[in-house]
Residue frames relative to the residue before (quaternion, step in Angstrom):
aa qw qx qy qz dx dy dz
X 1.0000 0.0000 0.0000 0.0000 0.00 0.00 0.00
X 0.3998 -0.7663 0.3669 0.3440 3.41 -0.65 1.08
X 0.6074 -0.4772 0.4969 0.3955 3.94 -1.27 -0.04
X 0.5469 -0.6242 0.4962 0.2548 3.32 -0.89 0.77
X 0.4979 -0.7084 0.3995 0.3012 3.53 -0.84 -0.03
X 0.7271 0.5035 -0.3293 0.3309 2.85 1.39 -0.53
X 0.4759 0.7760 -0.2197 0.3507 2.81 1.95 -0.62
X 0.8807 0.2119 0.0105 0.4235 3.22 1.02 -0.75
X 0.4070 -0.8691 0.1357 0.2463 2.37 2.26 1.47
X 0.3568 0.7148 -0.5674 0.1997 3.41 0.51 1.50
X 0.2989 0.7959 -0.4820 0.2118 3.73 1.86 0.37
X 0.6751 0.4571 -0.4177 0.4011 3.98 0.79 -0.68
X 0.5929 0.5199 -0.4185 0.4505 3.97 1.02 -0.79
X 0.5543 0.6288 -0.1943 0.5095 3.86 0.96 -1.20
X 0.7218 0.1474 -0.1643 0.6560 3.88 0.28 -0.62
X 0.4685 0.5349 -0.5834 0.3924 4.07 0.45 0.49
X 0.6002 0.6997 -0.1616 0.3523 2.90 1.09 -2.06
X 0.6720 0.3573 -0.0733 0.6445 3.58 0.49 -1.50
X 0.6066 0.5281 -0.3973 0.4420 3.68 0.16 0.45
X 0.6183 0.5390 -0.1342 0.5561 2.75 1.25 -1.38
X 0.7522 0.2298 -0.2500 0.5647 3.77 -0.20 -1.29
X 0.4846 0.4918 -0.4868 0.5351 4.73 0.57 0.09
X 0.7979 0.4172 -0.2995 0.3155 3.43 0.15 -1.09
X 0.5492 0.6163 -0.1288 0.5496 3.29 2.05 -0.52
X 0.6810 0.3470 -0.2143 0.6082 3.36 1.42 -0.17
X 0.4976 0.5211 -0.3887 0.5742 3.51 1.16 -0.76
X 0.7304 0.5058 -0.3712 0.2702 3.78 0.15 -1.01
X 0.7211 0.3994 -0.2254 0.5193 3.51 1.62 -1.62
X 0.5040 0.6110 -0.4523 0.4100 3.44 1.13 0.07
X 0.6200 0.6453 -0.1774 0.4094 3.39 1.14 -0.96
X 0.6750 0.5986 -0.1118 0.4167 2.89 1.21 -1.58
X 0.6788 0.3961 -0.1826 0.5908 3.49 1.28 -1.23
X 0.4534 0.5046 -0.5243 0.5147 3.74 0.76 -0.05
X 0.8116 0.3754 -0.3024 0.3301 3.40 -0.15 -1.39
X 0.5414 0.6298 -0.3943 0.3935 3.48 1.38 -0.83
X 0.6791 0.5254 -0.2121 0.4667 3.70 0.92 -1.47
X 0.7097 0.2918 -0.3595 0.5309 3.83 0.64 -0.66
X 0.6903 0.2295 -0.5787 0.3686 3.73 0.21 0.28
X 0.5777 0.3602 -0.6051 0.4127 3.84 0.31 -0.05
X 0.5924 0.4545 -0.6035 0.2796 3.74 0.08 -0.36
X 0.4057 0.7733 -0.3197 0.3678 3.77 1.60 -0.94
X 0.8414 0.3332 -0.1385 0.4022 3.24 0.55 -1.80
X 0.7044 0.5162 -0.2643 0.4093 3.25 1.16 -1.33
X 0.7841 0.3112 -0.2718 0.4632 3.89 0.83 -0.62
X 0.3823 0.7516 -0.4804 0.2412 4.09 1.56 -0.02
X 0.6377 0.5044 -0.2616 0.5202 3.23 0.88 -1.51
X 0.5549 0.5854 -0.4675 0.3618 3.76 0.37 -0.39
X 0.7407 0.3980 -0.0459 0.5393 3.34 1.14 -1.79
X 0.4369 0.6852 -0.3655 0.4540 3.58 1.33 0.43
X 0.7583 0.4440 0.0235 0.4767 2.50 0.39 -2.05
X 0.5688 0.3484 -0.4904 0.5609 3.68 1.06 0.66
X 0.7370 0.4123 -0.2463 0.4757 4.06 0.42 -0.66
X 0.7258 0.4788 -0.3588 0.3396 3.78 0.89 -0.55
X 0.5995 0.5285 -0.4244 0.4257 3.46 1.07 -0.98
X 0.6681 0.5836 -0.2774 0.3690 3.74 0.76 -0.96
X 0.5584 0.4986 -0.3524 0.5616 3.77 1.55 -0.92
X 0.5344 0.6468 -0.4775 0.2610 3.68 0.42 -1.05
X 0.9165 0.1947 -0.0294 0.3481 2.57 0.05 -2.34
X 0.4180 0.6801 -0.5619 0.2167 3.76 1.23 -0.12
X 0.6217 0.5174 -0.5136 0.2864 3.78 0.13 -0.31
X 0.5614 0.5261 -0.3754 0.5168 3.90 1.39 -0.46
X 0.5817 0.6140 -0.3640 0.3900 3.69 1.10 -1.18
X 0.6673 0.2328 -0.0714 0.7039 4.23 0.63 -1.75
X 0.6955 0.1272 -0.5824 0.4012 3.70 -0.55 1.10
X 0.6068 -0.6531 0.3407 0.2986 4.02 1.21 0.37
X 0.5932 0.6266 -0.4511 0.2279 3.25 0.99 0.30
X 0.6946 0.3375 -0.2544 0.5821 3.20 1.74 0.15
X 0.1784 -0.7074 0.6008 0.3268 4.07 -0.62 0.43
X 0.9210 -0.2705 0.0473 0.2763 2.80 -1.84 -0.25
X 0.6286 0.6978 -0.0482 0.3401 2.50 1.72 -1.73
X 0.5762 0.5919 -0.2639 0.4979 3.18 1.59 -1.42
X 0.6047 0.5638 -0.2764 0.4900 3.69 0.79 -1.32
X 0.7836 0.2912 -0.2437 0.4917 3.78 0.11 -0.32
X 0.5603 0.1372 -0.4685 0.6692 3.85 0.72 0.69
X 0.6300 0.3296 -0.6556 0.2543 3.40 -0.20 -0.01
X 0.5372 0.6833 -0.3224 0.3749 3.88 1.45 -0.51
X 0.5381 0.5236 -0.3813 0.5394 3.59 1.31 -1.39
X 0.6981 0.4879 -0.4759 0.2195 3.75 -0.01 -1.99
X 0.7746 0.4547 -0.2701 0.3469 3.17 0.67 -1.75
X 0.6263 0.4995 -0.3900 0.4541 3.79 1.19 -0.33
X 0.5990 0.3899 -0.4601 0.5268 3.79 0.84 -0.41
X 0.3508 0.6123 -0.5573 0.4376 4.44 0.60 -0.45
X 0.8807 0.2886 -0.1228 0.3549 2.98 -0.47 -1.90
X 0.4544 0.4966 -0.4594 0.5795 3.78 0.91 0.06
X 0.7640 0.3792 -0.3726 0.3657 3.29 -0.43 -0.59
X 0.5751 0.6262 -0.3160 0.4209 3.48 1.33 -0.99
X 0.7644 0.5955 -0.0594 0.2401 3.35 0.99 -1.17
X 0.5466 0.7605 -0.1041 0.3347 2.53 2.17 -0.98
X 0.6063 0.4370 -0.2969 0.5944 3.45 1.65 -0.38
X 0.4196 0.6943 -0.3159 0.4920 3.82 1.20 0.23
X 0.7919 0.2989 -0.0594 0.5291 3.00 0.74 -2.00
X 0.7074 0.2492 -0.3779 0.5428 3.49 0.44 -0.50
X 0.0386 -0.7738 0.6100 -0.1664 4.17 0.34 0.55
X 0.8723 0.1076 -0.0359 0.4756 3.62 0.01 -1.40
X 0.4520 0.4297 -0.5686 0.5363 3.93 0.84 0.56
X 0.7735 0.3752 -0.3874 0.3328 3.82 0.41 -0.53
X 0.4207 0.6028 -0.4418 0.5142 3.48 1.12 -0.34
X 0.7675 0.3570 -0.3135 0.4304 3.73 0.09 -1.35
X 0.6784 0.4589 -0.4271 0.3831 3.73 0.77 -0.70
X 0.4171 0.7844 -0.3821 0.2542 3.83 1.54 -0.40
X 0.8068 0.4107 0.0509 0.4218 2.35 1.18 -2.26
X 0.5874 0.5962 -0.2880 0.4654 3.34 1.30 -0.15
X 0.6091 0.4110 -0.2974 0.6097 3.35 1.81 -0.49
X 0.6684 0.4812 -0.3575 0.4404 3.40 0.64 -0.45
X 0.6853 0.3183 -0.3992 0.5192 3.85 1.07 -0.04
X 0.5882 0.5381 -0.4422 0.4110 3.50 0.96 0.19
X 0.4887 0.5977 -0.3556 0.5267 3.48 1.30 -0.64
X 0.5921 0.4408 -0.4792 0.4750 3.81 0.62 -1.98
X 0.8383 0.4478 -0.2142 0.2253 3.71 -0.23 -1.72
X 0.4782 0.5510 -0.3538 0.5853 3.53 1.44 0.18
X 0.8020 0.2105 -0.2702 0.4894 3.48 0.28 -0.50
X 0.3515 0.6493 -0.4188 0.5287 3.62 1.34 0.08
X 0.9613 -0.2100 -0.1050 0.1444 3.54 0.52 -0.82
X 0.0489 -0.5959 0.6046 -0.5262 2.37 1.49 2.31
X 0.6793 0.2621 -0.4966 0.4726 4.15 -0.07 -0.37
X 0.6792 0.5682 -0.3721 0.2784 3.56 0.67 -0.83
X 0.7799 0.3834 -0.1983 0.4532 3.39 1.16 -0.89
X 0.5829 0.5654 -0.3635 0.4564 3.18 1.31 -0.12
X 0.6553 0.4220 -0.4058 0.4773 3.61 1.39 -0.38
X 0.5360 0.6561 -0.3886 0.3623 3.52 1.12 -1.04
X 0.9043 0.0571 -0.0219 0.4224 3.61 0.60 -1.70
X 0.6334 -0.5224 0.3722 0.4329 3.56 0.90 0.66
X 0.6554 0.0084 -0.0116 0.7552 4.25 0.82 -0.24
X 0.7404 -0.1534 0.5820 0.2993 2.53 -2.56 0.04
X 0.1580 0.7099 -0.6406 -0.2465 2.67 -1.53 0.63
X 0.5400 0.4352 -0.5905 0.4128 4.01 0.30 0.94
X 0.3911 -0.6458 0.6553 0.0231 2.46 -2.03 1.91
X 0.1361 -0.7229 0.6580 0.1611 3.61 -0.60 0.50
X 0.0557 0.6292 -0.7539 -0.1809 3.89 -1.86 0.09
X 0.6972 -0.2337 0.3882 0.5555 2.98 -1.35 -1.08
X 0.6558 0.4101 -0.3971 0.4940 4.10 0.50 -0.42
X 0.7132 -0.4807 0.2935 0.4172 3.56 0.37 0.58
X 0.4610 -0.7462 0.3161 0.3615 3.92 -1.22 0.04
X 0.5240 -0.7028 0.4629 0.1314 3.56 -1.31 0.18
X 0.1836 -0.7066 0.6354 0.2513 3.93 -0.26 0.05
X 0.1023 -0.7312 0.6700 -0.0774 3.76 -0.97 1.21
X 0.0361 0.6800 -0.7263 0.0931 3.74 -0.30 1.05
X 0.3743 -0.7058 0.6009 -0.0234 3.52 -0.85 1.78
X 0.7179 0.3333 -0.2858 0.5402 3.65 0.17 -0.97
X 0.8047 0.1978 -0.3924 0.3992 3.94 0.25 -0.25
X 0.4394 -0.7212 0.3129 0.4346 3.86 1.63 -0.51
X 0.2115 0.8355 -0.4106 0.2977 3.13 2.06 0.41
X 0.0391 0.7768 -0.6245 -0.0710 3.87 -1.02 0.79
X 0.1004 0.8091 -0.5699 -0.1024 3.60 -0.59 0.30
């Protein structure tokens, strides 16, 4: 039966240890916090910008009168539709990634089985026209 630990007074090496490998998690735990609040920084600033800048720009035209009120709020929209449009490869980030990769396993599995059917039956066997295509297996006379 084994010796307690405490007995043989390994409890200070034992809570070093576990300090150690906590203090190592506590750090990467830390680490991703800080990572997440500055992208949350970067990714939602321009949001809160893009309400206070368009308005700093153009107020000097607004109080010397060369723009009224009216002018000042499309010049606000233009510069807010701009930056939308800018953003749009940002925002749509992870639908294109997935549509990447979805073409890129459809591609893998297309050519996966064009080698497959070309070794299996000696040709292709889908016929395509204008009325749409067909699987043709020659060697068994199979049509689908």
């Amino acid at each position: 039966m084994p010796t307690p630990l405490h007995c043989i007074g390994g409890e200070a090496d034992e809570r070093a240890s576990l300090d150690r490998i906590f203090a190592g998690v506590f750090s990467v735990t830390r680490a991703l916090a800080g990572g997440l609040v500055r992208l949350t920084w970067i990714t939602s600033s321009p949001g809160w910008l893009a309400i206070i800048v368009p308005f700093l720009m153009a107020a000097p035209g607004y109080f010397e009168g060369k723009l009224s009120f009216g002018s000042l709020v499309i010049v606000v929209g233009a510069f807010n539709q701009v930056l939308g449009s800018l953003r749009w490869q940002v925002e749509n980030f992870s639908r294109i990634a997935d549509w990447r990769a979805t073409l890129s396993r459809a591609a893998a599995h297309r050519d996966w089985s064009q080698t497959y059917l070309l070794s299996a039956f000696g040709e292709h066997p889908l016929r395509c026209s204008r009325l749409g295509c067909r699987l043709e297996f020659r060697k068994t006379g199979s049509v689908f």
